[in-house]
C-alpha positions in Angstrom: -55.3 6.8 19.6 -55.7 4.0 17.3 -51.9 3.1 17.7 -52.4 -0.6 20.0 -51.1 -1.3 22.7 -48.0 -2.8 24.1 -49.1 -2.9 27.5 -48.9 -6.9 27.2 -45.4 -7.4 29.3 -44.3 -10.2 27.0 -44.8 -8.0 24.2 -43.0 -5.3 25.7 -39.7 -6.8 26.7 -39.7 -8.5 23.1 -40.1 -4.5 22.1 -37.1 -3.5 24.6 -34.9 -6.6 24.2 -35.1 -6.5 20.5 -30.8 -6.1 18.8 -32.4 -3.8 16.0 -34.3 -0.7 17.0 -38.1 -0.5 17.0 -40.4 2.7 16.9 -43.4 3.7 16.2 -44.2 6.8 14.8 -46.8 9.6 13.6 -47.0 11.3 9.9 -46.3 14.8 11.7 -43.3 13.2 11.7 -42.7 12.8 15.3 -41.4 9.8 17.7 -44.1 7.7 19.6 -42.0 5.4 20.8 -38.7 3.6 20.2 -36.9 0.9 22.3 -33.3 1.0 24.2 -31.5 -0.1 20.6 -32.9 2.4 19.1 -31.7 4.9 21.5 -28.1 3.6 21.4 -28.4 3.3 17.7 -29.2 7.3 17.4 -27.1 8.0 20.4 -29.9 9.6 22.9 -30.2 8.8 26.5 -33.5 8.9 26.4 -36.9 8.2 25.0 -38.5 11.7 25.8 -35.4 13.2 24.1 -36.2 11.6 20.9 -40.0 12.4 21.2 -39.0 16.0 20.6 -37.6 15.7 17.3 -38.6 16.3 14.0 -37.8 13.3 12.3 -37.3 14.8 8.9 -34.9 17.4 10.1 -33.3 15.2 12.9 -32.8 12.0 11.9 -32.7 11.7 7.8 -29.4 12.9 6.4 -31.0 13.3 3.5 -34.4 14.6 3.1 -35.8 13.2 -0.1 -35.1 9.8 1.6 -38.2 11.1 4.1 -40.2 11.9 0.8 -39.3 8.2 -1.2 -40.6 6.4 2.2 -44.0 8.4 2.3 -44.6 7.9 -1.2 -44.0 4.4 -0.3 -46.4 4.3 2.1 -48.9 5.7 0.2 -48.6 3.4 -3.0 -48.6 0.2 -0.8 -48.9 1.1 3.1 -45.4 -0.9 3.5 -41.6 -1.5 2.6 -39.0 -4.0 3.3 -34.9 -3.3 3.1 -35.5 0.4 2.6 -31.6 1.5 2.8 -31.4 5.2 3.3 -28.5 7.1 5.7 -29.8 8.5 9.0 -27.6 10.1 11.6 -27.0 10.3 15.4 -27.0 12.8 18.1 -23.7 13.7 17.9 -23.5 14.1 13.5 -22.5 10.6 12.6 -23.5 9.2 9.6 -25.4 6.2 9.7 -26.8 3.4 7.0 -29.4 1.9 7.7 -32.4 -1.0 6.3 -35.6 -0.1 6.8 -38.6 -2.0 7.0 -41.8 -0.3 8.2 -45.8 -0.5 7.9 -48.6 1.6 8.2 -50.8 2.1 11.0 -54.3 2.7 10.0 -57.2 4.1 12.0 -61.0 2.3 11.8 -61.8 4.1 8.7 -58.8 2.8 7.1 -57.0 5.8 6.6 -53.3 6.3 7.3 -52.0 7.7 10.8 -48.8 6.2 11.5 -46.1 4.0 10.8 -44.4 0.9 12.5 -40.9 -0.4 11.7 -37.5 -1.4 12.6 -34.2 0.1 11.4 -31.1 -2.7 11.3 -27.4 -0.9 11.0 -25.4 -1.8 8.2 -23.3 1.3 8.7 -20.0 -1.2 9.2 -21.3 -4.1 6.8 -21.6 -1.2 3.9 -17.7 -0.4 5.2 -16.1 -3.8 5.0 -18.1 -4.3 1.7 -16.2 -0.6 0.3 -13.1 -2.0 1.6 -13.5 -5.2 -0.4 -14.4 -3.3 -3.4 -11.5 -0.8 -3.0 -9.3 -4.0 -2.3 -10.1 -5.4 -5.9 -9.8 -2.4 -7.8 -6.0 -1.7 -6.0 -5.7 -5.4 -7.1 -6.9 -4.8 -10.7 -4.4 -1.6 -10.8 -1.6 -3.8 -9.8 -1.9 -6.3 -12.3 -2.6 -3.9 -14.7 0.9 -2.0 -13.2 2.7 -4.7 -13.6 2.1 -6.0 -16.9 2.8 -2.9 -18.4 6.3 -2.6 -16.0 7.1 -6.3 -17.5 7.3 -5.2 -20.9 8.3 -1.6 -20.1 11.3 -2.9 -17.6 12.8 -5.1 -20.2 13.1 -2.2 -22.5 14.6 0.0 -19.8 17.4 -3.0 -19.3 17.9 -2.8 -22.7 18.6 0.9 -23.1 20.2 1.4 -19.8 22.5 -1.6 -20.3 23.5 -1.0 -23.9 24.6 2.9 -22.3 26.5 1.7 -19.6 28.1 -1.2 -22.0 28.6 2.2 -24.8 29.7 4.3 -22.4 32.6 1.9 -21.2 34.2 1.5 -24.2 34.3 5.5 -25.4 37.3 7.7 -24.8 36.5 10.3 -22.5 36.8 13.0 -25.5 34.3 11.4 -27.7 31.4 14.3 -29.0 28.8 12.1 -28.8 29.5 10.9 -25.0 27.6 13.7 -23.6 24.4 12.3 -25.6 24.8 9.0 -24.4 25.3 10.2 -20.6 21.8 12.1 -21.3 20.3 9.0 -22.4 21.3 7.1 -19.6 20.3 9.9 -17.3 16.9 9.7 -18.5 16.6 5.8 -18.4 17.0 5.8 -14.9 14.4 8.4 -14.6 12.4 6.1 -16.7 13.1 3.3 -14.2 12.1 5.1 -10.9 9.0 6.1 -12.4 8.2 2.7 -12.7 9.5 1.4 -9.7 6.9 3.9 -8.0 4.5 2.9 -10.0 5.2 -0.7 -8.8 5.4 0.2 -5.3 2.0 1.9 -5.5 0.5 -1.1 -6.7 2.4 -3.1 -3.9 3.5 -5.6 -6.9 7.1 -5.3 -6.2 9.4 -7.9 -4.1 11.3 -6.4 -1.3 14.8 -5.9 -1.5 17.1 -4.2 1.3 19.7 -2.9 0.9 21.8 0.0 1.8 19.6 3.4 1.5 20.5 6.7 1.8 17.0 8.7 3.8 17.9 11.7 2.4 18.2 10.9 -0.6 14.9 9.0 -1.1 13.2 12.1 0.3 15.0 14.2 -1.8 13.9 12.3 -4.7 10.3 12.1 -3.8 9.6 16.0 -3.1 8.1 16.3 -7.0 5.5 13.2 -6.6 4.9 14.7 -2.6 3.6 18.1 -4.1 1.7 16.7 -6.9 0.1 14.6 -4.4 0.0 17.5 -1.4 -1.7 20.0 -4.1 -0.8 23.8 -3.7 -2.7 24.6 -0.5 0.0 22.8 1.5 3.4 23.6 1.6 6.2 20.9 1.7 9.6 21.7 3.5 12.3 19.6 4.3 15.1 19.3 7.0 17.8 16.8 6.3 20.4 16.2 8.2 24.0 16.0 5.7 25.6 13.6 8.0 23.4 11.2 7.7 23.9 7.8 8.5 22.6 4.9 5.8 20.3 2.2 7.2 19.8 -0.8 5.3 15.8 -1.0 3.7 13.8 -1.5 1.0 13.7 1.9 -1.1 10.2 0.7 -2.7 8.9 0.4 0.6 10.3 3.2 2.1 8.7 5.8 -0.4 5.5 4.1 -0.1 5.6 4.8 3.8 6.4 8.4 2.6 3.5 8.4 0.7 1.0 7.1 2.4 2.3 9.2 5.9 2.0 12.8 3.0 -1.6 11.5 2.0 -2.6 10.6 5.6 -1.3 14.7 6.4 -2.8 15.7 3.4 -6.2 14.6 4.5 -5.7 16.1 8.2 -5.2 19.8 6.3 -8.1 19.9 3.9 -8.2 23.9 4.4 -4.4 23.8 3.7 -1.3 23.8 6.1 2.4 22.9 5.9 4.1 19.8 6.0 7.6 19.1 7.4 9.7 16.2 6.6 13.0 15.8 8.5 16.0 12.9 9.2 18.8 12.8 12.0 20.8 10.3 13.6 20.2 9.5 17.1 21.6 7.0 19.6 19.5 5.3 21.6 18.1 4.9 24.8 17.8 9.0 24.5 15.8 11.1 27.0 14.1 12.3 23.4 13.7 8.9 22.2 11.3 5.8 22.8 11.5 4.0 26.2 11.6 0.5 24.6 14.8 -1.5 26.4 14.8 -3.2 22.8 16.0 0.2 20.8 19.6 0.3 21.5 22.7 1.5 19.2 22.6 4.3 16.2 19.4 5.0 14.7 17.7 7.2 11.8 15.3 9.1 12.5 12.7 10.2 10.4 10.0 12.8 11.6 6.6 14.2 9.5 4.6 16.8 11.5 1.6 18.0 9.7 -0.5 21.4 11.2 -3.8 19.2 10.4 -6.7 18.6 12.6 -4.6 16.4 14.8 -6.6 13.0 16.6 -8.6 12.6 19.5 -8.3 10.0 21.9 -10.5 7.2 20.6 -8.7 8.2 17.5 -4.9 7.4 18.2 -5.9 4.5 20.0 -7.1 2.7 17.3 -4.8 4.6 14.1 -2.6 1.6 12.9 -5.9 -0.6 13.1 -5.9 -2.3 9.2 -9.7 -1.5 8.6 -9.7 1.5 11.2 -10.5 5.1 9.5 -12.0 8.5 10.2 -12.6 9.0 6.6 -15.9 9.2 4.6 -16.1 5.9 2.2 -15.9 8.3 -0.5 -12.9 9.3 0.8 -10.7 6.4 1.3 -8.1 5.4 -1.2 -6.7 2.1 0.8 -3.4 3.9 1.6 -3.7 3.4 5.2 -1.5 4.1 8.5 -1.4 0.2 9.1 1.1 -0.4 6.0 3.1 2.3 7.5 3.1 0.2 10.8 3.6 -3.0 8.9 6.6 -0.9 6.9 8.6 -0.2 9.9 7.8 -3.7 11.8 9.3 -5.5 8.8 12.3 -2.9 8.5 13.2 -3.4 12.2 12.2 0.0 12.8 10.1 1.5 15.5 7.2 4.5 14.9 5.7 6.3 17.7 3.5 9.8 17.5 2.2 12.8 19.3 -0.8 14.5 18.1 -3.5 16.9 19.4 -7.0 17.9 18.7 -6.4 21.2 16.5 -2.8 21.4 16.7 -1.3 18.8 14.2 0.4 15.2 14.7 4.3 14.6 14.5 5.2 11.1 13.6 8.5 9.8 14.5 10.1 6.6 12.7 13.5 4.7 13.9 15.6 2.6 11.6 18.6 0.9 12.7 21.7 2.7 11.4 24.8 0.7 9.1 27.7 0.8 10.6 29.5 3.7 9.9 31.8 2.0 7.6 29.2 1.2 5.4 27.5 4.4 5.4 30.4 5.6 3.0 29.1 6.0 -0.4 30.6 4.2 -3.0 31.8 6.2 -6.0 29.9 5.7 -9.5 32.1 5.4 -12.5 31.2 3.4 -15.5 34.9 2.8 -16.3 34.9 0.2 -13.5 36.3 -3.0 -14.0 33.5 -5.7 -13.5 34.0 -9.3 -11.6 35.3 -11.7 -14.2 34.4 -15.6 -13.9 34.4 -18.8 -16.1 31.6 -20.5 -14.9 28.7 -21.8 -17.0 25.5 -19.6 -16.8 22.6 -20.8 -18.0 20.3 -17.9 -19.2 16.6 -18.2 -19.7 14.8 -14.9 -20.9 12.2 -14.4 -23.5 12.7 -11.2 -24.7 15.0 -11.4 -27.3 16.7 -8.0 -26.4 17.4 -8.3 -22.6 18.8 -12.4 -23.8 21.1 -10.5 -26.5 22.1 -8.1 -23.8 23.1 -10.2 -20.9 24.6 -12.6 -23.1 26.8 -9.8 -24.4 27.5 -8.5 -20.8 28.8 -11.8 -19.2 30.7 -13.0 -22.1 32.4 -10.4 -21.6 33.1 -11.2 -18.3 34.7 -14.6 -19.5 31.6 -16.6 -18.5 30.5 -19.8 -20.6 26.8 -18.5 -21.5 23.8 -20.8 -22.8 20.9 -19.1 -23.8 17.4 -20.4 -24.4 14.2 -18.3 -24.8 11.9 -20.5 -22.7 11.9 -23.2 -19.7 11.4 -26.1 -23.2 14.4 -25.1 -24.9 16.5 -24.5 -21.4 15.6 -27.9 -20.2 16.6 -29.4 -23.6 19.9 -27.7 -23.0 20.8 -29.5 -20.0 20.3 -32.9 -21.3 22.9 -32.3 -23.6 25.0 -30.7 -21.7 28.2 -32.9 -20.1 27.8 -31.3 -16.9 25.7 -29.3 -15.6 25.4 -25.2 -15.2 27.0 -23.4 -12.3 24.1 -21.0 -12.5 20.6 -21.0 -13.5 20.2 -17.1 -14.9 16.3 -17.0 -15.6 13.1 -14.5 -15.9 10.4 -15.0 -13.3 7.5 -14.3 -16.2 7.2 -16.1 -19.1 5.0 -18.0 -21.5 4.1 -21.2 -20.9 6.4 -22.6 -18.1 7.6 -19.9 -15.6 11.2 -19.1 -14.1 10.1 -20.4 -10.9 9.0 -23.7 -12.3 12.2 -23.8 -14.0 14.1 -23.5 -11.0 12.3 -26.2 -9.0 12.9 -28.7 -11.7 16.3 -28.3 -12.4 17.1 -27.6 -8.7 15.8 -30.8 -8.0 18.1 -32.3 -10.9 20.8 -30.4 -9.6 21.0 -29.8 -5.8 24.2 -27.4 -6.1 22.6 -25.2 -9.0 22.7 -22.1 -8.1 19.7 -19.7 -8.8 19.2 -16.1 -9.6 15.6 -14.8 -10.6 15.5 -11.1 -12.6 12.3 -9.4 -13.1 10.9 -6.0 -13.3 7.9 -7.5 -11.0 6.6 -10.4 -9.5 3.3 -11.2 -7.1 4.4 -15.0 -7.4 4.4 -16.3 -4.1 6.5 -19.2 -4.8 9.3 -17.0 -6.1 9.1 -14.7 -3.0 9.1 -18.2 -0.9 12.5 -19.0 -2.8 13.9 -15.7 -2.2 12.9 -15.5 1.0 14.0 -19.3 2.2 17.6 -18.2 0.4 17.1 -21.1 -2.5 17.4 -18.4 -4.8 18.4 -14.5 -5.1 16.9 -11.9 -7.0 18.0 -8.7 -9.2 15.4 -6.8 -10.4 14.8 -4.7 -13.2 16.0 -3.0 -15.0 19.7 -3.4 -14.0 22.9 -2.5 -15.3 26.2 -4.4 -16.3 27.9 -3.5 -13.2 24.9 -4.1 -10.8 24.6 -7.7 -12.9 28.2 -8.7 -13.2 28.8 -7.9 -9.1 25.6 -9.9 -8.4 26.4 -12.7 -10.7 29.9 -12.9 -8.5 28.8 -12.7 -5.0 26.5 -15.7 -5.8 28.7 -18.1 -7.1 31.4 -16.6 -4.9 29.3 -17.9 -2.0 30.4 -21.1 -2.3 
């Protein structure tokens, strides 16, 4: 036939033992031959399976791929690296490179082709992944410089309406404008925190958190996200118990289990959030010996496509997903995972093929005691000290502010705009300051390289960071080895003063 031969046995099991498949094949556009890793590759069990195709229609997910090769061919009777998608028995999308050459009869002319296809399908993957991992990292950075600036106005505002409100008698005209104005800075300031925990560019912070409320508060950026062929409903349960959490994280566990539903219903369907208490060991609960005591629970049950076997064992994989690359957005089921894990929580799920998936989430519940919600007044009367704080913040409006605010509070304050002039401070200073008050971000020197150098001056300083954001490792290293707290922003007199207290308080 004017193909060769691979009679030659050493040939052949070079053919056969080869990692990358092999074929040979005719311009008809049929299979000659093909070794085992081809028939792995496209799935077939056997060789006389694959010599019954039609190439074009079988194996090219795209057509006009078949067309670019020929015309390849015919220019130059080769190609190297050729990458093109193909797929397998079963409908899988595969990428492949191609390298192939022509097999000519005695009169020269063109009556086959040779040539070896290598899989990049999961190369292509991680390389997407990479990509999408830059651009979320671009995003953040971007996120956060914009909630720098943004935050320290929102400190100003809200903090200036608290310190306002305060001070005016309760039949004042002009109160009811200035409660509005605070209203909406807050608003202002969960957008941004969302925006921040999107970006994953915010430092954790537990503390007490009411479930219901965090749902509550997320059901307008749920539909937005969900889009009108889905309907949201939610069950919560109104006694509640608090658990104690990170809100940022929280929502962004929310989110990503909405968006992981979302993509399970692309025809539409209905997604249920719900919370209860529950005590555990319960015959309706996880059979982990570790889960023990009061518990929130938190379900989402979706009426998607559900997951398969192969599917749910693999689901909180980092890099694992059914989706198309074009589909991914790097909001994954494995920061949901990593979410609960860090929380002290616990996350289990049913699902089935066709009928939906019901995720289940513990977290440990506060005592009850401290599930009481404190009332919020502004005419509360705020911790009072007399220490010395130094303050470091270069924004001239948030250093007015908080210089105003604990002043007021009978603390000695020293202000300075950057690390230089707080630094020059000290050496003047007799003593020195009970408390290092100091942005994380700033020009030149930052808060965290302030800290280190006067807590090694001082060993008894005590340190508190304030920042609307921060991906400094070294200040979350502070934070997190208790060498320094943080309050982030914006924050308001009360939520300052009561922090300012309980640090120095601590001995």
């Amino acid at each position: 036939m004017g193909f060769g031969s691979l009679e030659n046995e050493e040939y052949r099991r070079l053919f056969e033992e080869s990692r990358d498949a092999i074929y040979i094949g005719t311009l008809a556009g049929r299979v000659l031959d093909i070794n085992s890793a081809g028939l792995r590759l496209f799935r077939y069990g056997s060789k006389d399976e694959m010599r019954a195709l039609e190439i074009a229609r079988d194996l090219y997910w795209n057509p006009e791929d078949r067309k670019r090769a020929e015309q390849l061919f015919v220019q130059q009777g080769f190609f190297e690296d050729f990458e093109l998608e193909l797929k397998t028995r079963d409908g899988k999308r595969l990428r492949v490179l191609e390298s192939a050459s022509a097999i000519h009869n005695a009169n020269g002319e063109i009556i086959g082709f040779r040539g070896t296809l290598r899989d990049v399908t999961e190369q292509r993957k991680l390389e997407e992944q990479l990509r999408q991992s830059q651009k979320m990292d671009a995003v953040g950075r971007l996120a956060g410089g914009v909630a720098h600036d943004f935050n320290n106005l929102l400190t100003a505002i809200n903090g200036y309406s608290e310190l306002t409100l305060a001070r005016m008698p309760e039949d004042e005209p002009w109160r009811a404008a200035l409660i509005e104005i605070r209203k909406a800075g807050k608003r202002a300031a969960e957008l941004t925190r969302r925006l921040l925990t999107l970006s994953r560019q915010q430092m954790v912070s537990p503390r007490r958190l009411d479930l219901n409320r965090a749902v509550t508060d997320m059901e307008k950026l749920l539909r937005r996200v969900l889009g009108e062929d889905i309907e949201l409903s939610t069950s919560l349960d109104p006694t509640l118990r608090a658990m104690l959490a990170d809100q940022g994280q929280i929502e962004q566990m929310v989110l990503n289990l909405a968006i992981n539903a979302r993509d399970a219903m692309p025809q539409g369907g209905k997604l249920t959030l719900s919370t209860s208490n529950i005590v555990l060991p319960s015959p309706d609960g996880p059979a982990s010996p570790e889960l023990r005591g009061h518990y929130v629970l938190l379900t989402v049950e979706d009426s998607g496509c559900g997951m398969d076997t192969e599917v749910q064992q693999r689901v909180f994989e980092p890099f694992f997903s059914t989706k198309e690359e074009s589909q991914r957005n790097g909001l994954g089921l494995s920061v949901v995972y990593g979410i609960v894990q860090q929380n002290k929580g616990h996350i289990s799920f049913d699902s089935r093929t066709d009928e939906g998936t019901l995720f289940r989430l513990y977290f440990p519940a506060l005592p009850s005691e401290e599930t009481r919600k404190e009332p919020e007044t502004v005419s509360e009367t705020l911790p009072r000290g007399n220490e010395t704080v130094l303050l470091v913040e270069d924004d001239e409006g948030v250093r007015a502010l908080v210089r105003q605010i604990l002043e007021l509070q009978g603390y000695r304050v020293l202000s300075a705009a950057n690390a230089a002039q707080a630094e020059a401070l000290c050496d003047e200073l007799p003593r020195h300051p009970d408390l290092l008050l100091t942005d994380i971000v700033m020009p030149e020197k930052s808060g965290v390289e302030l800290a280190e150098a006067l807590g090694n001056r001082y060993p008894d300083l005590k340190i508190l960071f304030m920042s609307g954001y921060t991906d400094r490792h070294d200040a979350v290293r502070m934070v997190n080895e208790r060498k320094a707290a943080f309050l982030a922003k914006p924050f308001t007199p009360k939520a300052l003063a009561h922090r300012l207290r309980e640090i120095l308080a601590a001995g």
